[in-house]
C-alpha positions, -999 to +999 in steps of 0.1 A: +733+413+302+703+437+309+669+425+302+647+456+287+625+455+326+657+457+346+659+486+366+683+513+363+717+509+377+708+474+394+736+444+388+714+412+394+734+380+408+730+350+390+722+315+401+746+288+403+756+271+369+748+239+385+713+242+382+717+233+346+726+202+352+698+195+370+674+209+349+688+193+321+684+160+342+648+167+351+634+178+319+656+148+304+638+123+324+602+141+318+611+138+278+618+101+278+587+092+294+566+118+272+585+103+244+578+067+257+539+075+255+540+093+225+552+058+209+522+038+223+502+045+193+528+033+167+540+001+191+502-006+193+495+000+155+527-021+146+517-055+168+483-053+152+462-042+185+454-008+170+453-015+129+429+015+120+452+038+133+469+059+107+506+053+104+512+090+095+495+102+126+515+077+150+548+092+133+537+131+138+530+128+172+567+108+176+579+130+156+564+164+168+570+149+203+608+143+196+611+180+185+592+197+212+614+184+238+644+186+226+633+220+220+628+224+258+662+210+267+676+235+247+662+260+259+671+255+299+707+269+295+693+302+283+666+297+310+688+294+340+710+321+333+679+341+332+670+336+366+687+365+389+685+387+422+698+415+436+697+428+472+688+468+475+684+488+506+650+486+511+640+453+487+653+422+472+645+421+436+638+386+420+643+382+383+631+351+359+618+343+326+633+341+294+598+349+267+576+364+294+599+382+317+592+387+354+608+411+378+597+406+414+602+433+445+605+420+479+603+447+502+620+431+532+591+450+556+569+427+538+586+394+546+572+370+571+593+341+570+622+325+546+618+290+538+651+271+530+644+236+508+671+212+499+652+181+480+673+150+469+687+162+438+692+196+449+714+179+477+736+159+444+737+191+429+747+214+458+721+233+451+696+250+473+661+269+467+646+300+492+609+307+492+601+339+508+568+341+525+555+377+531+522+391+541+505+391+509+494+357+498+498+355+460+533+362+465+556+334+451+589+350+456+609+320+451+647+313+440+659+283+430+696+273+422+719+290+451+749+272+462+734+262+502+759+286+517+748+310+495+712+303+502+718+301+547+735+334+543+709+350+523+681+334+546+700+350+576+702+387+561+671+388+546+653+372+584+675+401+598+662+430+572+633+417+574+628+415+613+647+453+613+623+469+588+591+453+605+602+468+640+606+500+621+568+502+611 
């Protein structure tokens, strides 16, 4: 599908379905503990510790609570597939965001270094994430949700591009 701030004629890749999963695990655990604290008021309210508290208001904020994440962990499906990148000649083009869309251009000139991270559940998941680190500093060129042979091959081209393009300059 082509987001309206796609470029012409560019096919971006997608990212692994797997990182569902573990999105959906992550924001899962999140919502139970927001959920948990959102029920302090009523638990406190019901053994008598917080009596002037209004009943309504303890249910609204379990109730709002309840509805904002679930909400969220409907969302992440439509989230992940979302999340794209395509390699070009000169560039690799990073694209995320489902409401406030972002396309992101790597030249591979620009590229410093590519950082490969594999954390715990990444490693359950088969899942790896690649931070490219180029000479300006705000850059947060970062891709989460390749499959780790996906993500050493794309380290190694894009270390190559980037190292052939620098020696270019």
């Amino acid at each position: 599908m082509r987001e309206p701030i796609d470029p012409q004629g560019v096919t971006f890749q997608r990212v692994s379905s797997k990182l569902i999963g573990l999105k959906l695990l992550t924001v899962g655990v999140g919502s139970v503990v927001v959920i948990a604290v959102s029920l302090i008021p009523l638990v406190l309210r019901s053994l008598g510790l917080w009596p002037e508290f209004p009943l309504w208001l303890a249910w609204t904020i379990l109730v709002a609570t309840v509805l904002v994440r679930l909400w969220r962990l409907a969302l992440v499906p439509r989230q992940v597939r979302a999340i794209g990148y395509a390699e070009r000649n000169e560039d690799l083009l990073i694209r995320h965001g489902l409401f406030f869309q972002r396309v992101l251009v790597v030249p591979y000139g620009r590229m410093q270094y590519v950082d490969v991270a594999v954390g715990p559940l990444e490693r359950i998941f088969g899942l790896s994430s690649i931070k490219l680190h180029t000479a300006a500093a705000g850059t947060h060129a970062t891709l989460e949700g390749l499959p780790a042979a996906e993500a050493a091959r794309l380290r190694e081209q894009l270390s190559s591009l980037g190292e052939a393009k620098l020696a270019g300059l």
